[in-house]
C-alpha positions as CSV (number, residue, x, y, z in Angstrom):
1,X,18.0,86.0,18.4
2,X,20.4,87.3,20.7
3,X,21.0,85.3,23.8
4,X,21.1,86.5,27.1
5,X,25.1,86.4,27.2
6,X,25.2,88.5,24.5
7,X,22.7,91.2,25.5
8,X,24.9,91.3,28.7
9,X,27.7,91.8,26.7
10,X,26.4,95.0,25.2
11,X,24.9,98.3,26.9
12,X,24.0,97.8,30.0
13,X,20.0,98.5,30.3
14,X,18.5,101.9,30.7
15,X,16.7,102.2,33.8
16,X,15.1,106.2,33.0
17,X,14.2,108.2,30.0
18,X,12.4,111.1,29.7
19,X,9.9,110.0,26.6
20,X,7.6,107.3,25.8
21,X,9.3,107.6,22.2
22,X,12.7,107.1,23.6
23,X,11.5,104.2,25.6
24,X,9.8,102.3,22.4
25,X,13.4,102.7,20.6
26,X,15.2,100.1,23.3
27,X,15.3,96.8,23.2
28,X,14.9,96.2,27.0
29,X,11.9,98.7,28.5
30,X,13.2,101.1,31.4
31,X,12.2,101.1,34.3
32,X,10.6,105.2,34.6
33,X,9.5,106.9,31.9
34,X,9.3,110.6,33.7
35,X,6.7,111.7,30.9
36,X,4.3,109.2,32.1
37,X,4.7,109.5,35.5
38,X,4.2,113.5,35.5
39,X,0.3,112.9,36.1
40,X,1.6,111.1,39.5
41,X,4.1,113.5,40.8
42,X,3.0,116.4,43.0
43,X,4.2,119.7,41.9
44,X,5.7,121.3,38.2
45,X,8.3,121.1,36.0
46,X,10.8,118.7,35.7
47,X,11.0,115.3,37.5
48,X,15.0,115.0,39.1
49,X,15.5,111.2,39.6
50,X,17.7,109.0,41.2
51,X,18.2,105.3,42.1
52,X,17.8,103.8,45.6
53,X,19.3,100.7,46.8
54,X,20.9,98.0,45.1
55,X,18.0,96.8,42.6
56,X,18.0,93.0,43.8
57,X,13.7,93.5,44.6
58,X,11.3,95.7,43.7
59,X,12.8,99.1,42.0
60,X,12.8,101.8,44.1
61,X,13.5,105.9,42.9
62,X,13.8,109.0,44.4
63,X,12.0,111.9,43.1
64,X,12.9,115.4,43.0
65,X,10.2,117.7,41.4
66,X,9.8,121.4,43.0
67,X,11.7,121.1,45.9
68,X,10.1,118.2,47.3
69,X,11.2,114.3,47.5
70,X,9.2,111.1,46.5
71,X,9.8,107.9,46.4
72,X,8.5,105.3,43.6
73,X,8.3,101.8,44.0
74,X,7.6,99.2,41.1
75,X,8.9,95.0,40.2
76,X,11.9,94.9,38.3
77,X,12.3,94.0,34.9
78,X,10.7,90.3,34.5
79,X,10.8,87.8,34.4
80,X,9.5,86.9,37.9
81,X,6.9,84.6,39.0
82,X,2.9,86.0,38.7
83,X,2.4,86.8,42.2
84,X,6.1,88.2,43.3
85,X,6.9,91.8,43.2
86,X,3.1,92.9,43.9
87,X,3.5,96.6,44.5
88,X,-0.2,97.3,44.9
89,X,-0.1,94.8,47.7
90,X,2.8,96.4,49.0
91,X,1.1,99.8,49.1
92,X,-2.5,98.5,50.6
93,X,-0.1,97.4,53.5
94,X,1.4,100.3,53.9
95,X,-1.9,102.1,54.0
96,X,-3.1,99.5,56.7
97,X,-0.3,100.0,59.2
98,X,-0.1,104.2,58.8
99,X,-2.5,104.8,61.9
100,X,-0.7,101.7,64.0
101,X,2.5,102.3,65.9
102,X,4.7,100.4,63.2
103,X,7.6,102.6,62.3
104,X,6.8,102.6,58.4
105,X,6.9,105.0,55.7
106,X,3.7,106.8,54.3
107,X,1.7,105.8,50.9
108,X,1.1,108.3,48.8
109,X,-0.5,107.5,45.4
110,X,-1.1,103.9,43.7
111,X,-0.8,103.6,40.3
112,X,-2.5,99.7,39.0
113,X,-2.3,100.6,35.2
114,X,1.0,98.7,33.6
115,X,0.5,100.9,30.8
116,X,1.8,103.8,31.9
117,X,5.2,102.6,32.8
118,X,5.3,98.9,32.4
119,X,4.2,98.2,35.5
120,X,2.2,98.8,38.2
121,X,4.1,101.6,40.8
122,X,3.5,103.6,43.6
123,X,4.7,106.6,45.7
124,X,5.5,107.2,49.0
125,X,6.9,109.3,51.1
126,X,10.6,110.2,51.5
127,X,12.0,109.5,54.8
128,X,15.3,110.8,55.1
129,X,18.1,109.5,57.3
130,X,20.5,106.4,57.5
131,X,21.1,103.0,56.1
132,X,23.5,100.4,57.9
133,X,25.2,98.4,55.7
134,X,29.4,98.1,55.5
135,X,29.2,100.7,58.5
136,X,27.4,102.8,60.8
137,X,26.6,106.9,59.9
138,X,29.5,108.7,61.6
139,X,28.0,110.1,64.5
140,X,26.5,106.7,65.5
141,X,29.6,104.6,64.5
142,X,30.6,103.8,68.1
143,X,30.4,100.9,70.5
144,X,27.5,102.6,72.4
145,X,25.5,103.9,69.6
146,X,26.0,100.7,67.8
147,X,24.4,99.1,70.2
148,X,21.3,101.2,70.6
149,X,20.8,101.4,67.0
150,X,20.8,97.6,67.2
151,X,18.5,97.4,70.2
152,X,16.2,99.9,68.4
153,X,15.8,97.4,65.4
154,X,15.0,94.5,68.0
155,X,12.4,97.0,69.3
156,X,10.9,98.4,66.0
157,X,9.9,93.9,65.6
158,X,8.8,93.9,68.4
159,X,6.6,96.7,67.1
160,X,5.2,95.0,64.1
161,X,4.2,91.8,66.0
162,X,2.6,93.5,68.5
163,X,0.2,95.5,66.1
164,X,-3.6,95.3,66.6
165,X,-4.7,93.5,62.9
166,X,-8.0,92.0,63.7
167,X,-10.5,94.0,62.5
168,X,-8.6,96.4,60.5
169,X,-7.3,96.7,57.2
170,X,-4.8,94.0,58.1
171,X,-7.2,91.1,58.0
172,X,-7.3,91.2,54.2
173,X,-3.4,90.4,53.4
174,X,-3.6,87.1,54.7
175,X,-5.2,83.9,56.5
176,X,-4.8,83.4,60.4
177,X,-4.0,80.2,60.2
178,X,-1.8,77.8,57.7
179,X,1.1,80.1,57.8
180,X,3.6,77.3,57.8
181,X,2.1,74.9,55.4
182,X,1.7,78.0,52.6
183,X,4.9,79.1,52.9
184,X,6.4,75.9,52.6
185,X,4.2,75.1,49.5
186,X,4.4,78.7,48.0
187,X,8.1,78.4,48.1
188,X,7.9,75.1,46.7
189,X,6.4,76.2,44.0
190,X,8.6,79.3,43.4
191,X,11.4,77.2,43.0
192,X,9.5,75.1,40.0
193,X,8.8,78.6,38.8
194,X,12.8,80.3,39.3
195,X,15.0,77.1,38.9
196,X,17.6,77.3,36.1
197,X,19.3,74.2,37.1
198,X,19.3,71.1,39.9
199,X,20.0,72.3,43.1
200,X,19.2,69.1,44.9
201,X,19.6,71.2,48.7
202,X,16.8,73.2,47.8
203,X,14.8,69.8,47.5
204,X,15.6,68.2,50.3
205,X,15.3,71.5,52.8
206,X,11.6,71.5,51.2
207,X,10.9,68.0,52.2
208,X,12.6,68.3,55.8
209,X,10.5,72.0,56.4
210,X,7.3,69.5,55.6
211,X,8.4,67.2,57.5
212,X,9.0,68.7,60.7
213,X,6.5,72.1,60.8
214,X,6.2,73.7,64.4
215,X,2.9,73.2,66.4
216,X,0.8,76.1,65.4
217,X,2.1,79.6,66.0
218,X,0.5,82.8,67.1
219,X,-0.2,85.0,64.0
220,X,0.5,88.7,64.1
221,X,1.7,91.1,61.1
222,X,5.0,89.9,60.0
223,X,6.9,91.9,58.0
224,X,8.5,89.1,55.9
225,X,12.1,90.7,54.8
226,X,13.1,92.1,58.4
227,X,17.1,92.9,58.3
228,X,19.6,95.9,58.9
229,X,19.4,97.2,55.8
230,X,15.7,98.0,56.0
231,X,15.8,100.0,58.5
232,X,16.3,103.7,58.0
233,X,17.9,105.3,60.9
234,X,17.6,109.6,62.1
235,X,20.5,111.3,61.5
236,X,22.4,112.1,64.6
237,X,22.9,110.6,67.6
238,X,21.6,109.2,70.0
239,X,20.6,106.0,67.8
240,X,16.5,106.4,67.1
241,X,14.8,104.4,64.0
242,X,12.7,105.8,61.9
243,X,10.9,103.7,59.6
244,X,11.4,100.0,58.2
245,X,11.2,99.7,54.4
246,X,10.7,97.3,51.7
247,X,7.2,95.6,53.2
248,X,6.1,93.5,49.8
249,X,6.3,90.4,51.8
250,X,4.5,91.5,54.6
251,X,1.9,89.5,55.5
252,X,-0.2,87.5,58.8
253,X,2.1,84.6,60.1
254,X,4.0,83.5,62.3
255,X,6.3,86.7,64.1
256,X,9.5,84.0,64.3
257,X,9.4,84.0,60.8
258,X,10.8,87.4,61.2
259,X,13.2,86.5,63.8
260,X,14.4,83.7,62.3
261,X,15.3,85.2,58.9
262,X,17.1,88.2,60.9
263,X,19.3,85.4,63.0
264,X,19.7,83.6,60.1
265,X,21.4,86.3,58.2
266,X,23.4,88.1,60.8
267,X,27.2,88.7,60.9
268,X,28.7,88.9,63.9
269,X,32.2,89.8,65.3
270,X,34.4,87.1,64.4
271,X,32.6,86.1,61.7
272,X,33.3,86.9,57.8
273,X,30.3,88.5,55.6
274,X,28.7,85.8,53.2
275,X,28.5,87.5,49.9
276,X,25.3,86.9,48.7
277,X,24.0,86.5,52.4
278,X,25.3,88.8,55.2
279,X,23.3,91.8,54.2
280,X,24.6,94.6,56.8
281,X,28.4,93.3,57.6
282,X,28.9,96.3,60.0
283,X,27.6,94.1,62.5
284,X,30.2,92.9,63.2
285,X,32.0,95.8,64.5
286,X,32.3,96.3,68.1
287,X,29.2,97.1,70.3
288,X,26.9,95.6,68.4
289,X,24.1,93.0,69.5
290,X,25.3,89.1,69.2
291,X,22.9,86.6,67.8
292,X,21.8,85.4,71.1
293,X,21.6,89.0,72.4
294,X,19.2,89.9,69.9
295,X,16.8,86.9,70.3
296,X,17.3,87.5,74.1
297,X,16.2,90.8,73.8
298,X,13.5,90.1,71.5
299,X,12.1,87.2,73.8
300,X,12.0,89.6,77.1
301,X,9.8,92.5,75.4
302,X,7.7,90.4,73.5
303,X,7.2,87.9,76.1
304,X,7.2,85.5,73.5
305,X,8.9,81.6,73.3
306,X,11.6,81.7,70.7
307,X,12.1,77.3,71.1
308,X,11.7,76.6,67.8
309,X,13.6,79.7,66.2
310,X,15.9,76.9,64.5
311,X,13.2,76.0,62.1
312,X,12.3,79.4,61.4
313,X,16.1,79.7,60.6
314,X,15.8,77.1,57.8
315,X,13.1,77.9,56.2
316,X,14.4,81.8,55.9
317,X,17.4,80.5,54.2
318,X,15.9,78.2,52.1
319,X,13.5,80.8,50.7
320,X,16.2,83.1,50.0
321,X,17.8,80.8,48.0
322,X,14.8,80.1,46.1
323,X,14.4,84.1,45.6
324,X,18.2,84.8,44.5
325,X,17.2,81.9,41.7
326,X,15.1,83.8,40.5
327,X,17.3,86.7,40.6
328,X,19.9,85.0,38.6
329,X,17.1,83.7,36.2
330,X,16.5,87.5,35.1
331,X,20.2,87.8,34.6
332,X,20.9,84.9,32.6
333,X,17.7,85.9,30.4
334,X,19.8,89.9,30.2
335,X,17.0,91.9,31.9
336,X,20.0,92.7,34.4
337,X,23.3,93.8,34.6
338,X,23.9,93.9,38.6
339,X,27.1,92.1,39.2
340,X,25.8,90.9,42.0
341,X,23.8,88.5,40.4
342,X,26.7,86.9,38.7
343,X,27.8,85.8,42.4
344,X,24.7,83.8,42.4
345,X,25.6,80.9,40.2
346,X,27.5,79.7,43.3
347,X,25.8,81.7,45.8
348,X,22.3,79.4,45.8
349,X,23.8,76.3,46.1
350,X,25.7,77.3,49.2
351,X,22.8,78.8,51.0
352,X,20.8,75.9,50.7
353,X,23.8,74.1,51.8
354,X,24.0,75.8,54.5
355,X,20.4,75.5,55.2
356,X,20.4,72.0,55.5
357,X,23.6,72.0,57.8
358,X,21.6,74.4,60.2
359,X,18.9,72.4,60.4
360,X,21.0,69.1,60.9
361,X,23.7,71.3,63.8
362,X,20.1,72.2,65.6
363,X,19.4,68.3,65.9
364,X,17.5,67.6,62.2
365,X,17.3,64.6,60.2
366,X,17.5,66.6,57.0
């Protein structure tokens, strides 16, 4: 049998073909097979597609079929734990929040059957526009716009947690209370699930987030995986954001859940990019919103207490690191050829190194 190593070695995978035939005939399954999907996809004739994103989630396509864009979400390749990557989740949130005033993108059709593709999908709506990442669109990639862009994503947050769930839709993704306590244990028990090797940080961050949860919070939606690079921005300026993507960890908590991961993973000016970490370097450009400017601004429209963001901090590192393993799991088993995952062997260690030495800087016992 050929080991992972060697399948890397080799072709890399092929994400689309246009048969079911074609896709029996590879050793690793694609991703779309644009003959079963044609059911799915408004319109006739033939399906255009084209990758979105980097790949390191859930999968995510645009569609081209007469003269009109989709977009089609479904989990990567496995393997992945049994209750990651749940697009039909994903999509049932989406559905929830499209009459609230939460800047997201619209559902379009669910598809539960992992026969047709090998594995569940869904579309939605294409929402065209901008993506932060290494640097600002042109016409916003100035001190002032960067700003408003950034004070826009603070206020898009703000948003979310202030959405009305009880007694909608909403109140089926989650419990109101236990926030803290699940995610410390589902995370726990990710890590059994991703872990290739002894990463003794990621065992003693566990312990010290059990050790020292915050009283309990207010729950509101959450969106779960709030950073720069979710946020698609309209073209032009002035600076005006249009929808936040990638939702499949959405769920009722604890809002400085959100704040804290978006702290935690900021770069700012002076600072160098992480590379497995620092998701949207240009933030670090002139103009833009400072750590403590963004939880200022944050605290003053939400009118909420932000005293124990340091924990929140923590624990979004700490499950990142736990998700990346499972990221470089897939790649050592071959089902992946992203070079980014290679950085990874390294690149888990450190963040829950660097975890711990948050928690500890903050006044921790870790």
């Amino acid at each position: 049998m050929a080991t992972g190593q060697e399948r890397r070695r080799g072709a890399e995978p092929v994400d689309v073909v246009a048969t079911r035939q074609e896709a029996a005939a590879l050793a690793l399954a694609p991703l779309v097979i644009l003959e079963a999907i044609e059911a799915w996809v408004p319109g006739a004739g033939p399906i255009e597609t084209h990758r979105l994103g980097t790949g390191h989630s859930n999968e995510t396509f645009r569609l081209q079929r007469d003269g009109r864009s989709y977009v089609l979400r479904r989990p990567p390749r496995p393997p992945y734990p049994p209750t990651a990557h749940d697009v039909a989740r994903e999509y049932a949130i989406l559905a929830a929040v499209e009459d609230l005033d939460v800047r997201a993108p619209r559902p379009l059709a669910l598809c539960k059957d992992p026969g047709v593709i090998g594995a569940p999908f869904y579309l939605m709506e294409l929402v065209g526009g901008d993506v932060v990442r290494e640097r600002f669109p042109a016409d916003l990639d100035v001190p002032l716009e960067r700003r408003r862009a950034l004070e826009e994503f603070v206020d898009a947050l703000v948003e979310i947690h202030a959405a009305p769930w009880r007694g909608t839709a909403l109140e089926g993704i989650g419990r109101p209370s236990g926030y803290l306590e699940r995610q410390v244990r589902r995370w726990k028990s990710q890590w059994v699930h991703n872990r290739t090797r002894e990463v003794p940080d990621i065992d003693r961050m566990g312990a010290w987030l059990s050790d020292h949860l915050p009283a309990d919070p207010e729950t509101t939606l959450v969106h779960g995986d709030y950073k720069l690079d979710n946020a698609i921005f309209h073209p032009g300026a002035p600076a005006r954001l249009a929808v936040i993507v990638d939702w499949e960890m959405s769920t009722l908590g604890a809002p400085l859940a959100d704040l804290g991961l978006l702290r935690a993973t900021y770069v700012q000016a002076g600072e160098e990019p992480d590379d497995v970490l620092d998701f949207s370097p240009a933030t670090a450009l002139p103009g833009c919103l400072t750590r403590d400017e963004i939880v200022a601004r944050y605290a003053a429209r939400s009118g909420r207490d932000v005293g124990d963001l340091a924990w929140y901090e923590g624990l979004a590192l700490w499950k990142i690191a736990i998700l990346l393993e499972g990221s470089y799991k897939r790649y050592l088993a071959g089902t992946t050829a992203d070079p980014f995952f290679a950085l990874l062997a390294d690149g888990v260690p450190r963040l829950a190194a660097r975890a711990l030495r948050l928690t500890n800087h903050h006044g921790g016992t870790a």
